[in-house]
C-alpha positions in Angstrom: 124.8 117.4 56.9 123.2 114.8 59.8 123.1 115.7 63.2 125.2 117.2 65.3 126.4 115.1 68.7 124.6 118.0 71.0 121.5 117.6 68.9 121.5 113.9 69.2 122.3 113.7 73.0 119.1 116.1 73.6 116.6 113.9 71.2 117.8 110.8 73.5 118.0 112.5 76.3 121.5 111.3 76.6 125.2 112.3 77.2 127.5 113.5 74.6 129.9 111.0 76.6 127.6 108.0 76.5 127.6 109.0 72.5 131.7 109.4 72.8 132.0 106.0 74.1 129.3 104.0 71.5 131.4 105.5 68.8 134.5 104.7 70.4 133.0 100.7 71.0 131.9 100.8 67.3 128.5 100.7 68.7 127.3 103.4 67.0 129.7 105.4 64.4 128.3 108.2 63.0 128.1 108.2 59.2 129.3 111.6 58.4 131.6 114.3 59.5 131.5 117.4 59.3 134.4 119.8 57.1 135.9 120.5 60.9 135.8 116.4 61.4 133.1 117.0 64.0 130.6 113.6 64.1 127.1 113.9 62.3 124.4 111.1 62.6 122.1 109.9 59.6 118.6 109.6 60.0 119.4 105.5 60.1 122.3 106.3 62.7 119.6 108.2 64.7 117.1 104.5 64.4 120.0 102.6 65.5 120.2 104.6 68.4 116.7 104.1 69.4 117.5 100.8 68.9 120.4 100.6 71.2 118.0 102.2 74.1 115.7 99.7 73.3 117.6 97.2 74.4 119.8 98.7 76.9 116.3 99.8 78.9 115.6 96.2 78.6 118.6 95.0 80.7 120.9 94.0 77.9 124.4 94.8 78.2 126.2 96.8 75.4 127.9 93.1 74.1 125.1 91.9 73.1 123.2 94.8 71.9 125.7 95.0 69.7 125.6 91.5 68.5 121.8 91.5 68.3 122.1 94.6 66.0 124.9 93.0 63.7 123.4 90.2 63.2 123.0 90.1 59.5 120.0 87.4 60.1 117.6 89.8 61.9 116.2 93.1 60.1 114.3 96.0 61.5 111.0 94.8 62.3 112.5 91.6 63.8 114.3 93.6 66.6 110.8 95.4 66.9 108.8 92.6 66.9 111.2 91.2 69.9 111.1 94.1 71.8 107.7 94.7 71.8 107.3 90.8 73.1 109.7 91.8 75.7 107.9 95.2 76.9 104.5 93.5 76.7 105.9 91.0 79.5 107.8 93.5 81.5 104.5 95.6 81.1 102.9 92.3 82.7 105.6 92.0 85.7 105.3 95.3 86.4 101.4 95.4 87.1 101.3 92.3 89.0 104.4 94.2 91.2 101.9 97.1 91.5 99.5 94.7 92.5 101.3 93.2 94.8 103.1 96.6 96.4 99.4 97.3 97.3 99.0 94.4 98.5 102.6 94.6 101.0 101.5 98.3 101.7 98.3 96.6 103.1 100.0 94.3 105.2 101.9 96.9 106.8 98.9 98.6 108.7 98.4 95.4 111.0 101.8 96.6 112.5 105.2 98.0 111.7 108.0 99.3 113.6 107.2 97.9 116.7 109.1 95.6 118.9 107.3 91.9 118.5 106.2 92.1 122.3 103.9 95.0 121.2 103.1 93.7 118.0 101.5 91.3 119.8 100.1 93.0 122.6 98.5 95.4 120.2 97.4 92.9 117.5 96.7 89.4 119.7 97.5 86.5 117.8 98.2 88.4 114.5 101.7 88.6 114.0 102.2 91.7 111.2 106.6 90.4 111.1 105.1 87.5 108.7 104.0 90.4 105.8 107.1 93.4 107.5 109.8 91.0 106.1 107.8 90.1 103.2 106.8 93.8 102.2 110.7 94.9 102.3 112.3 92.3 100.7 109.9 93.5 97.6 109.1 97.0 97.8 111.8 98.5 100.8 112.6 101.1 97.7 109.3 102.5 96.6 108.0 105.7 97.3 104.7 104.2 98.6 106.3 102.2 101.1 108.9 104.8 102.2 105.6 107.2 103.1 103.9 104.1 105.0 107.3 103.8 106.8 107.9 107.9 107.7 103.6 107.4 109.1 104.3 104.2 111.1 107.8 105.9 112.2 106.2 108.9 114.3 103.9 106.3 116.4 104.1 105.5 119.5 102.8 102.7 121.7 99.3 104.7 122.2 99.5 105.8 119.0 99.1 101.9 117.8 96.6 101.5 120.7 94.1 104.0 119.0 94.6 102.9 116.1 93.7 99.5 117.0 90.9 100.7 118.6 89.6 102.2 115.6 89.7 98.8 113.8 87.6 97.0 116.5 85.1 99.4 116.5 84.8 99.9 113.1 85.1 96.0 112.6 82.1 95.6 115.3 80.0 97.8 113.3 80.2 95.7 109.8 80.0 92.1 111.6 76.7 93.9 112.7 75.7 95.1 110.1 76.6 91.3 107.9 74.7 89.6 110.7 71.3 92.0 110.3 71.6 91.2 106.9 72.0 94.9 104.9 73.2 94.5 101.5 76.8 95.7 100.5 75.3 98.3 98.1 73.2 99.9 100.9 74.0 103.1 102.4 75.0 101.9 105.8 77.6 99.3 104.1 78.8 101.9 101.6 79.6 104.4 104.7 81.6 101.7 106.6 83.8 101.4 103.8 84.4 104.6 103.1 85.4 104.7 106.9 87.9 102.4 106.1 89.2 103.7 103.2 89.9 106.8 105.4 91.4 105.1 108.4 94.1 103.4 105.5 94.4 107.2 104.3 94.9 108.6 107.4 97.3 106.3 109.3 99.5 104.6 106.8 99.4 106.3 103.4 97.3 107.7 100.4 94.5 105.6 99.6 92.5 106.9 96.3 89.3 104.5 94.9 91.2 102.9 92.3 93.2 101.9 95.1 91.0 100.6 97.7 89.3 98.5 94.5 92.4 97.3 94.4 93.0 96.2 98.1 89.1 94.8 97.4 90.0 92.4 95.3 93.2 91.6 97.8 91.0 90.9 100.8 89.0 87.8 99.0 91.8 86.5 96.9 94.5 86.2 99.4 93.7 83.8 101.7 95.2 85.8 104.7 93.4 88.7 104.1 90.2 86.4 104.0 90.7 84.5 106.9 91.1 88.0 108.7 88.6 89.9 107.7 86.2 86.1 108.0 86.8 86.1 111.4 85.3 89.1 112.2 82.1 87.5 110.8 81.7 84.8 108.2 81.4 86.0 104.7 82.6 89.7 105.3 85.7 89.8 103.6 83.4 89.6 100.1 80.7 91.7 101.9 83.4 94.5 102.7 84.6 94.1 98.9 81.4 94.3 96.9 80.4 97.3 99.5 83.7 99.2 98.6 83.1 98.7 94.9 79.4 100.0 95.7 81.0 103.0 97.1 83.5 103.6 94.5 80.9 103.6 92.2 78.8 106.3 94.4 81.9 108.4 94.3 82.6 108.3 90.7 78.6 109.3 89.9 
């Protein structure tokens, strides 16, 4: 006899109304009934369905869904073959927006939720408003950027201070260590970037390896980051990267 509405609403996870109302559209009628009247769904009811949450995860509204499924051109495999096309590139969007969240999360260590005087009194000529209005626009909803905002939220002006302090220390340590010469996959290089990786982790927000390969890869191909980390000493924003991947390596074995 099919499937029963109940059963159907839990194998797609959802509501016997959202059901109600593609039947009443003519979106999806069930093929059978049962002796009571009640609705029963086919085995190719149950496929259009998937179909219709297909495209409805995709963005498309229920019009065109429906003509996209009526249209007596297109058969199965087409409407697979399309969507697969179109998950492939959302699959795409959506890593380069994880790319780039890490990249906004980043950003927001060089200052947020202070005024702009103490932005720049902290921070000298390095104004962190250029990436704060960047890094909402984009990401304002994520979880990672809500935790960097409830850190960054609890500091006050010293707070900032010591954590600045941290950075030029730490930063005077590396330029020294470029300038003698010591290769990135030495010990003393691998040990400065794990201090950084920890000093991300502990002031602004979770910071696993994969990660910090991540924000490795950030620091030589955004020209920002470059310039920054350059001008502690020349050459040490791909020093620091090839020394992070040295010590995600020495973590992993």
């Amino acid at each position: 006899m099919g499937h029963s509405v109940g059963q159907v609403a839990g194998y797609a996870r959802v509501t016997v109304r959202t059901l109600h109302h593609y039947d009443a559209i003519g979106l999806l009628v069930p093929s059978e009934r049962s002796h009571a009247g009640h609705r029963r769904y086919s085995d190719a009811d149950l496929d259009r369905l998937q179909q219709i949450l297909f495209y409805r995860e995709l963005g498309f509204p229920l019009d065109e869904v429906a003509a996209l499924l009526d249209d007596p051109d297109a058969d199965p495999r087409a409407h697979l073959r399309r969507q697969h096309e179109l998950l492939t590139a959302r699959i795409e969007k959506l890593r380069k927006m994880a790319e780039a969240v890490e990249h906004a999360m980043e950003a927001r260590k060089m200052g947020i939720n202070l005024t702009p005087e103490e932005r720049f009194e902290v921070f000298g000529d390095k104004d962190p408003d250029q990436y704060a209005e960047e890094a909402e626009a984009r990401w304002g909803g994520t979880e990672a950027y809500a935790e960097s905002q409830r850190r960054a939220a609890r500091y006050t002006k010293d707070d900032w201070k010591r954590l600045q302090a941290e950075v030029d220390a730490w930063s005077e340590r590396y330029a020294a260590l470029v300038a003698a010469g010591d290769p990135p996959t030495g010990e003393a290089a691998m040990d400065l970037a794990e201090e950084h990786r920890l000093h991300i982790h502990r002031w602004f927000y979770e910071c696993p390896y994969e990660m910090h390969l991540c924000l490795a890869g950030m620091y030589v191909a955004d020209e920002r980051f470059k310039a920054f980390y350059d001008s502690m000493h020349p050459g040490l924003a791909e020093h620091l990267k090839n020394a992070i991947t040295a010590n995600a390596a020495r973590q992993a074995s």
